[in-house]
C-alpha positions as CSV (number, residue, x, y, z in Angstrom):
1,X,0.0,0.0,0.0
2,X,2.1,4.3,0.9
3,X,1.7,4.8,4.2
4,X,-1.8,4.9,3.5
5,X,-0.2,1.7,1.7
6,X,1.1,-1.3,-2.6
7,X,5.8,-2.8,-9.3
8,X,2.7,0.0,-9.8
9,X,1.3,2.4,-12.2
10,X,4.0,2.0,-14.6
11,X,3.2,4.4,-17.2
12,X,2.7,7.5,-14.9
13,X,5.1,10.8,-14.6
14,X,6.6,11.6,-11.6
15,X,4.6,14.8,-9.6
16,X,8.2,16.3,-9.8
17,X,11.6,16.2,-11.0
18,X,14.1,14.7,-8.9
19,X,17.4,16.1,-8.8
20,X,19.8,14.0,-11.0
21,X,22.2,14.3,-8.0
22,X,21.8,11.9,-5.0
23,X,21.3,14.0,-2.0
24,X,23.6,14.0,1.1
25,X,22.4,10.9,3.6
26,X,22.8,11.4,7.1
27,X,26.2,10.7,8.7
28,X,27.0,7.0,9.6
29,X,27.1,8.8,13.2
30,X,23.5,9.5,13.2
31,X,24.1,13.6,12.5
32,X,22.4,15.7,10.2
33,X,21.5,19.5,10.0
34,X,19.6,21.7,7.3
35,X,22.1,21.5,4.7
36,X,22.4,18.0,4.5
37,X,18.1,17.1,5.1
38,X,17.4,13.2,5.0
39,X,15.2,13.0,1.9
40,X,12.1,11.0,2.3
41,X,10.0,9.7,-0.7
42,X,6.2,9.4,0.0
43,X,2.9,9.4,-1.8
44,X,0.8,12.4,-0.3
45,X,3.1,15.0,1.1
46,X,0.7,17.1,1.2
47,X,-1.1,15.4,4.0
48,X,-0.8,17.9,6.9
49,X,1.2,15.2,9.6
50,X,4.1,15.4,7.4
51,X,4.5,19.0,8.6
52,X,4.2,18.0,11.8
53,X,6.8,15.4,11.7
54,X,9.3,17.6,10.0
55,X,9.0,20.2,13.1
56,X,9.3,17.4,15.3
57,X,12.0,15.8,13.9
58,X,13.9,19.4,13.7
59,X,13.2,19.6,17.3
60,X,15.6,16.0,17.6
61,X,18.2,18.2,15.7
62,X,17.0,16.6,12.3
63,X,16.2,17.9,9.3
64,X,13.9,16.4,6.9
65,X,13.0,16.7,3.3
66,X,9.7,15.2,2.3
67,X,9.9,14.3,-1.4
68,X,6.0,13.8,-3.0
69,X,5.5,11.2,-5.8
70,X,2.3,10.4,-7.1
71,X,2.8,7.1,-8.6
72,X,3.8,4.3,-6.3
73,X,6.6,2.8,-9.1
74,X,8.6,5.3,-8.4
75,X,10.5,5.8,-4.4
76,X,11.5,2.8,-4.4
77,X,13.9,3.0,-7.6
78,X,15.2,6.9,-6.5
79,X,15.7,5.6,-3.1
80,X,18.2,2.3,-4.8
81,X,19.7,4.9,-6.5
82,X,20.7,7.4,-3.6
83,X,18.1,9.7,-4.7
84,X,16.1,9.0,-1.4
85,X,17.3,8.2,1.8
86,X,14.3,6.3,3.2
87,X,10.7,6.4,1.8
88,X,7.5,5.3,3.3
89,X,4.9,4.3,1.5
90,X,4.6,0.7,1.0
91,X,3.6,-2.5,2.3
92,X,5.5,-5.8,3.1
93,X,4.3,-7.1,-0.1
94,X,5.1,-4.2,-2.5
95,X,8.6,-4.0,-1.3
96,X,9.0,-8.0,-1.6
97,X,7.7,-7.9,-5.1
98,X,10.1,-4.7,-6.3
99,X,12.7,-6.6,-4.5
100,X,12.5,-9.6,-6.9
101,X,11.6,-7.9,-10.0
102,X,14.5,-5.4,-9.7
103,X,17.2,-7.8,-8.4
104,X,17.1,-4.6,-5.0
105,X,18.0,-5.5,-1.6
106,X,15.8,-2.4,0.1
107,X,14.8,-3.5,3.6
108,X,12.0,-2.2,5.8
109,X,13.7,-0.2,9.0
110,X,10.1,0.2,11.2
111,X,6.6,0.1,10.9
112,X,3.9,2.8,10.6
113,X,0.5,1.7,10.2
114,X,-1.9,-1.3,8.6
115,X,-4.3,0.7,6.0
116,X,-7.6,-1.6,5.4
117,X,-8.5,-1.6,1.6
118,X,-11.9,-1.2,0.4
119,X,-14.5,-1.4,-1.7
120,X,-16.0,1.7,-2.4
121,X,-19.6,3.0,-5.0
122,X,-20.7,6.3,-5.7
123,X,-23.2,4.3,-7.7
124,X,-24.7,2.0,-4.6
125,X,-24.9,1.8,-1.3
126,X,-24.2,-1.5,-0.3
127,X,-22.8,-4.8,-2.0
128,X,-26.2,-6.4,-2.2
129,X,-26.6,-3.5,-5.0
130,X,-24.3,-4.1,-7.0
131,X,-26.1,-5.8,-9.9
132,X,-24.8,-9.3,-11.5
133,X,-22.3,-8.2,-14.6
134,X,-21.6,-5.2,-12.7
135,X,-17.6,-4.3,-13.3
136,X,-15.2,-3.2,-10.4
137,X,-12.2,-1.3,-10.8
138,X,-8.9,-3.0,-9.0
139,X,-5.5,-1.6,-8.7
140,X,-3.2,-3.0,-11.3
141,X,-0.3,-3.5,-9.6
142,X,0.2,-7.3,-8.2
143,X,0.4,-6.7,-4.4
144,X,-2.4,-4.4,-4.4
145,X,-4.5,-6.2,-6.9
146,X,-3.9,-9.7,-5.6
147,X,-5.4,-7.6,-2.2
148,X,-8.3,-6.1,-3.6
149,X,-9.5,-9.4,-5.5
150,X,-9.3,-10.6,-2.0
151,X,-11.6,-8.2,-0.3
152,X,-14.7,-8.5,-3.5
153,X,-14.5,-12.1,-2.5
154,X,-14.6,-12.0,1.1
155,X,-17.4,-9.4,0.4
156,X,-19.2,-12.2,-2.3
157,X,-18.6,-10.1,-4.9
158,X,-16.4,-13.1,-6.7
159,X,-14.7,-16.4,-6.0
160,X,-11.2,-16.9,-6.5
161,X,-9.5,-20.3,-8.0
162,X,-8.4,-22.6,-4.8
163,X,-9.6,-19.5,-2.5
164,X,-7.2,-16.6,-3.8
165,X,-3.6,-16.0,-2.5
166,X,-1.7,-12.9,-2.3
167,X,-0.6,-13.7,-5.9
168,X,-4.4,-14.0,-7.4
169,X,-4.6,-12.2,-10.6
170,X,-7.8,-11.6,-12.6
171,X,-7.3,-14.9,-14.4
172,X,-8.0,-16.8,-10.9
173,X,-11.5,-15.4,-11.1
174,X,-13.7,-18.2,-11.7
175,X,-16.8,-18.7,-14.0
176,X,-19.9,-17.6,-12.2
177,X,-18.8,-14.8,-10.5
178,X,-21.3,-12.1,-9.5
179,X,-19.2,-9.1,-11.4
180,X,-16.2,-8.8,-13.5
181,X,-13.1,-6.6,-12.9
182,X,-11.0,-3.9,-14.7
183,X,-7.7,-3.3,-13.7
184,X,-6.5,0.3,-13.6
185,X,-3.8,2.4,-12.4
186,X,-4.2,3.0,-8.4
187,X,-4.5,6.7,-8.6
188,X,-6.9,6.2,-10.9
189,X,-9.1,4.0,-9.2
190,X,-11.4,6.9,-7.2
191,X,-12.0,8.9,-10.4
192,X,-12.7,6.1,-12.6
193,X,-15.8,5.5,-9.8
194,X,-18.6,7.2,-12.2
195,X,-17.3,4.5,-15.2
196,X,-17.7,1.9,-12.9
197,X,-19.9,-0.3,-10.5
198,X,-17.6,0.2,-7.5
199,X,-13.8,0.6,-6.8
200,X,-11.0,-0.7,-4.7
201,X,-9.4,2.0,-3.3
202,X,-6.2,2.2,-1.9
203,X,-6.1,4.4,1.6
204,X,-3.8,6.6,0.2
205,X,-6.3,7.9,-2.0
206,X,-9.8,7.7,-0.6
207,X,-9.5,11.2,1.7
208,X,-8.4,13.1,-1.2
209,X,-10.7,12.1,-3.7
210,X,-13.7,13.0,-1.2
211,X,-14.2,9.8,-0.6
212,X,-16.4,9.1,2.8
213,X,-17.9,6.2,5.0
214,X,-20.8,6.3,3.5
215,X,-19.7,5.4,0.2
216,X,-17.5,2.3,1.6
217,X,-19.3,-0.9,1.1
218,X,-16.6,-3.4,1.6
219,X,-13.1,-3.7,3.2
220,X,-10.2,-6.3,4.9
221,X,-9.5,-7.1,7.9
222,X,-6.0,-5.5,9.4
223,X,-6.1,-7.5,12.5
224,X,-6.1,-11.0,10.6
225,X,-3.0,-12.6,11.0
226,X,-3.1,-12.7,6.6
227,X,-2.7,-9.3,7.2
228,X,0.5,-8.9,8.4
229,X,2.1,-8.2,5.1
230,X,0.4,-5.5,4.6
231,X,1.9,-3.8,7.2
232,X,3.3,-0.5,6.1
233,X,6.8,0.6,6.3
234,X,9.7,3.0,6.2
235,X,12.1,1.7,4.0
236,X,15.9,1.9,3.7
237,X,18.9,0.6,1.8
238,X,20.2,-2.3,3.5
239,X,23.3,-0.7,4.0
240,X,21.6,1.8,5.9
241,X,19.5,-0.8,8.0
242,X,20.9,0.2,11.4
243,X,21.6,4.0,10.4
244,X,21.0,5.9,13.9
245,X,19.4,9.0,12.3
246,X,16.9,6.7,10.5
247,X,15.8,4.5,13.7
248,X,15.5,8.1,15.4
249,X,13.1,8.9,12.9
250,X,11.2,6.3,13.0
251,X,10.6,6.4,16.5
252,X,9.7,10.2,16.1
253,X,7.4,9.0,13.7
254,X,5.8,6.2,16.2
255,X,6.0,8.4,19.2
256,X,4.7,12.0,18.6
257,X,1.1,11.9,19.5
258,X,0.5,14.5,16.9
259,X,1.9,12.9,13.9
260,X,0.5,9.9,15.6
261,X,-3.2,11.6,15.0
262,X,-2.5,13.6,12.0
263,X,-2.0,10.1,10.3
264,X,-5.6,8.8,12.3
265,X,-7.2,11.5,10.3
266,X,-5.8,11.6,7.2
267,X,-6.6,7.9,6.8
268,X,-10.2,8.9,7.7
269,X,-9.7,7.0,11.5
270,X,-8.8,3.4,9.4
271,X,-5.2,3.1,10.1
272,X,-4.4,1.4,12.6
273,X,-0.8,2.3,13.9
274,X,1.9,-0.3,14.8
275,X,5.5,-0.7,16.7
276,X,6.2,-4.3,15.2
277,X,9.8,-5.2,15.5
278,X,11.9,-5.2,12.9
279,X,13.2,-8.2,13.0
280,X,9.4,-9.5,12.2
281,X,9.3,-7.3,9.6
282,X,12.3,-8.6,7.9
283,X,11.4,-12.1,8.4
284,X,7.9,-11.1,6.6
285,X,10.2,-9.5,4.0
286,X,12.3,-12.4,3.2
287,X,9.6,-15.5,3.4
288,X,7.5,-13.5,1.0
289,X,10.2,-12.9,-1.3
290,X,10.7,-16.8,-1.8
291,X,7.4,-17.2,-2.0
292,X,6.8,-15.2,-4.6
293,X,10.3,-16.4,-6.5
294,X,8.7,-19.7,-5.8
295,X,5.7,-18.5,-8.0
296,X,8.1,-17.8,-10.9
């Protein structure tokens, strides 16, 4: 997913132009001041908690530079290539799946939040609605589209071939479903709603399209055990994996009770915020990495 998580979007432009120089990291000591900012790649900077974890981050003697992006295909590669310091966006999943497809070693360096994905109509008001034939838009990259074909089943919306993994792809759909599905690019997902029966939405787009409660028929389960790899994280080089500056951060990012909040609200009171170790998160990492190399 991203905070608000989840290879993604591939054809999109970048929201701005990244510097072809990598910036100054942090010093292996942990030090950093305002001429040498640690750069962090996110989808949504202009969420308001990011504010408030810069100022509280400055107040630890760090400076931070938020970097926006508004496709998800896009922190991962600037942060391999120096252009990012961390970036926090993503799930478990995404990361494993860039991992293997790019032959990258990025490893997740704390945990922010579980996003639920859901099923969202500006069309009807609840599932039961939604008429047979009817087509739902999904995300179309694997991690999140695996997830959302996961969530119109578990809402009865479709049946999936030996009961859908986190590697289900439209083709696993099996005769007699109630709808069908198009897959589109995440960020397009919300303003493709008027084209389509309903939508899978990721979290980082729901607030900002207007989405509301009202208009979410359908969603997961983030305290299912399944979930866990769809925990969010802050990612890092694995060079960089015990980098002071960055485990300060994330703390900062864990323990302000305002950025803490500010995320509550921009996620429209879904997220659900974590502290998992991580050494779990790494061992998520790596056993769903040879899973999915096992699927090639």
């Amino acid at each position: 997913m991203s905070r608000k998580s989840l290879a993604a979007a591939l054809a999109l432009p970048l929201a701005l132009v990244l510097s072809a120089c990598a910036s100054g990291a942090a010093s292996a000591g942990g030090a950093s001041d305002s001429s040498d900012p640690v750069r962090i790649g996110v989808v949504g900077a202009g969420d308001p908690y990011w504010q408030t974890y810069k100022d509280a981050a400055a107040a630890e003697g760090i400076a931070v530079e938020i970097v926006n992006f508004d496709a998800y295909d896009q922190p991962n590669p600037a942060l391999s290539a120096g252009e990012l310091d961390l970036n926090q966006f993503q799930h478990i999943i995404y990361l494993a799946t860039y991992n293997v497809k790019a032959g990258d070693t990025l490893v997740p360096v704390g945990a922010t939040a579980i996003y639920p994905l859901g099923l969202y109509s500006t069309k009807y008001a609840s599932v039961a609605d939604i008429p047979a034939g009817g087509t739902i838009a999904v995300p179309n990259d694997e991690s999140n589209q695996a997830r959302a074909l996961l969530v119109l089943q578990s809402a009865g919306l479709i049946s999936l071939k030996n009961g859908g993994t986190i590697f289900s792809t439209p083709a696993d759909i099996q005769p007699g479903s109630k709808v069908t599905v198009q897959a589109v690019a995440a960020d397009f997902t919300a303003s493709s709603l008027p084209d389509f029966a309903g939508a899978v939405v990721n979290n980082d787009f729901v607030a900002k399209s207007g989405l509301t409660k009202d208009q979410l028929l359908a969603q997961d389960d983030p305290a299912d055990s399944a979930a866990f790899p769809y925990i969010n994280i802050f990612a890092a080089k694995a060079k960089d994996a015990e980098n002071p500056t960055y485990q300060k951060l994330v703390k900062i990012y864990q323990d302000t009770a305002a950025v803490q909040d500010g995320v509550r609200e921009a996620s429209g009171g879904t997220a659900v915020l974590l502290k998992t170790p991580v050494s779990d998160l790494v061992t998520s990492l790596k056993k769903t990495e040879d899973d999915i190399r096992a699927q090639q």
